[in-house]
C-alpha positions in Angstrom: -21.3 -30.7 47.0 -23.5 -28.6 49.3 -22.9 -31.8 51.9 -19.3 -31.3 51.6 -19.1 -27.8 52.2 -21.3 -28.2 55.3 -19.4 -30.8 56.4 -16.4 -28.5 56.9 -15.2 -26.2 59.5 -16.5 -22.5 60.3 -12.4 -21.7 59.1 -12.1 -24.3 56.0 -15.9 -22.7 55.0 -14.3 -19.2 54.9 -11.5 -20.5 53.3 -13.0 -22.2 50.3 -15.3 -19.0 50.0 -12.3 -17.1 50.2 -10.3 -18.6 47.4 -13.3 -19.1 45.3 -14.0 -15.2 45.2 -10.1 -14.5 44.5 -10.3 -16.6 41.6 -13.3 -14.9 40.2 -11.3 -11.7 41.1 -8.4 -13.2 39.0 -10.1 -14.2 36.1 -12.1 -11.5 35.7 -8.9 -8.9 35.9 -7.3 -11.4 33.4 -10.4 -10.5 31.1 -10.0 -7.2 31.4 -6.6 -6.9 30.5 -7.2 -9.2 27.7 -10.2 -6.8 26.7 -8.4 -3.8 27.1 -5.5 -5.2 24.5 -8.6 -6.3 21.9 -9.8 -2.2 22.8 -6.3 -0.8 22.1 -5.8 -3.0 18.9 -8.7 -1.9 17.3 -8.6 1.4 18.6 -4.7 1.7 16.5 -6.3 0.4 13.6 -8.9 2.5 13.1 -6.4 5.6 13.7 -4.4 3.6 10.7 -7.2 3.5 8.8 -8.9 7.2 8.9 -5.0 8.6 8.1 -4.4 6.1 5.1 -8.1 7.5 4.2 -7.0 10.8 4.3 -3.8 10.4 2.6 -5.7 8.4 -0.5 -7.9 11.5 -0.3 -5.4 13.9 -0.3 -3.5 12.1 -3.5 -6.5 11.8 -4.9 -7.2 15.9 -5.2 -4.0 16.6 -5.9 -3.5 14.3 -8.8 -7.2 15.4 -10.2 -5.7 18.7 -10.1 -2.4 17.9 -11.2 -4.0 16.2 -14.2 -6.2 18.7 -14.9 -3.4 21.4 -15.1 -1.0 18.9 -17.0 -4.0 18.4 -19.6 -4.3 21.6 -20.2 -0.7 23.1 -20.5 0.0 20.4 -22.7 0.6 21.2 -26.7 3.4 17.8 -27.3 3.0 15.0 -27.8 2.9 11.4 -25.9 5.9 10.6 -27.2 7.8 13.8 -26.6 6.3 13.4 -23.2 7.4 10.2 -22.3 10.8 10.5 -23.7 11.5 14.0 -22.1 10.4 12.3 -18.2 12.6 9.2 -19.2 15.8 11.1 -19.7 15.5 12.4 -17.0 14.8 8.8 -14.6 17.5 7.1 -16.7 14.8 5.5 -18.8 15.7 4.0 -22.1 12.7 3.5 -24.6 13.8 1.4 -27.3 10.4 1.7 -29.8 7.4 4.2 -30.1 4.5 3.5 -32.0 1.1 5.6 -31.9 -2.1 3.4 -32.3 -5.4 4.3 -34.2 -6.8 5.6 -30.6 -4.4 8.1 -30.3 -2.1 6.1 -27.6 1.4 5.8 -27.7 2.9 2.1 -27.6 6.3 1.8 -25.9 9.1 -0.8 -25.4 11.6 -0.9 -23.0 14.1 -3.5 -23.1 16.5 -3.0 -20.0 15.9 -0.5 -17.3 16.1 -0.8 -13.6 13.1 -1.2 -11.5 13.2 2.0 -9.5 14.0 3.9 -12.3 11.1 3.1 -14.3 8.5 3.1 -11.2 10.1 6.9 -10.6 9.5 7.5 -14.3 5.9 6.0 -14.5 5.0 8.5 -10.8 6.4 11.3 -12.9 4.1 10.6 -16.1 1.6 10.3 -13.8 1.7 12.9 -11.0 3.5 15.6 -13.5 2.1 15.1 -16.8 -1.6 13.4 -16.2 -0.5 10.7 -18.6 -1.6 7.3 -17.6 -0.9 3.7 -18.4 -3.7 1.5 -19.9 -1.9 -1.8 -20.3 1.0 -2.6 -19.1 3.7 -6.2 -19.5 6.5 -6.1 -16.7 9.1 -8.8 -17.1 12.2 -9.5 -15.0 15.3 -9.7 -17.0 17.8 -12.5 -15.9 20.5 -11.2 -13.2 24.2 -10.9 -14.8 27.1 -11.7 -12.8 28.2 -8.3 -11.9 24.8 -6.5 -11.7 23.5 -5.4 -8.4 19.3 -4.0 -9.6 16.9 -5.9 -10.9 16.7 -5.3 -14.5 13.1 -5.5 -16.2 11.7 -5.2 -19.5 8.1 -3.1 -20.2 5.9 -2.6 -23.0 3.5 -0.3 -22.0 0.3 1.7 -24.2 0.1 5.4 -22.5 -3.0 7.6 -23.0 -3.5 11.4 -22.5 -7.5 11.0 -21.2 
């Protein structure tokens, strides 16, 4: 190689260094735009992530506290609770039953999925009452029905 580059003209030399450094140039401004998108990327994620950290903090204290209130001010019970926050998200409960552990046992056999996710925040955010188990199911689609329709049985506690 080195015989061949002697071998060339004064000009051609200058030429072959010529090209050789604006490739290098090129490459390495390729790099740096390609490190500079890597740089950005992360930079966007990590701003993602500290606000959905704060946010997850933020709901965190405010449910403690909204639980904490809702515990206190409470004198009804489950039941009344539940059924009271289902009237008014359109939430039919078909069966209450109260277990030995002092949790309430519901059924719901048709209710639309927004309406019951709106009625489960409420019990949740308003109240402080939450869900220990849960069984979703989708009810089959009718012909004329726009919402998807599930079914719930769900065992709520007050602690």
């Amino acid at each position: 190689m080195k015989n061949l580059f002697n071998n060339l003209t004064r000009r051609y030399q200058t030429l072959v260094i010529f090209v050789m450094v604006s490739v290098l140039c090129f490459t390495l401004f390729l790099l740096k735009n390609f490190l500079n998108a890597l740089y950005e990327t992360s930079t966007q994620n990590v701003t993602q992530a500290k606000y959905l950290l704060t946010e997850v903090q933020r709901t965190i204290s405010i449910n403690s506290s909204t639980s904490k209130l809702a515990k206190i001010k409470r004198t009804s019970s489950l039941s009344s609770i539940a059924n009271k926050q289902a009237n008014i998200h359109n939430v039919v409960i078909d069966r209450v039953e109260e277990d030995n552990d002092g949790n309430t046992i519901l059924s719901i056999n048709e209710v639309k999925f927004t309406h019951f996710y709106a009625w489960l925040d409420s019990l949740e955010k308003e109240e402080g009452v939450r869900v220990i188990k849960t069984s979703i199911r989708r009810n089959q689609l009718s012909t004329g029905k726009k919402d998807l329709t599930i079914r719930a049985q769900l065992v709520l506690s007050s602690n």
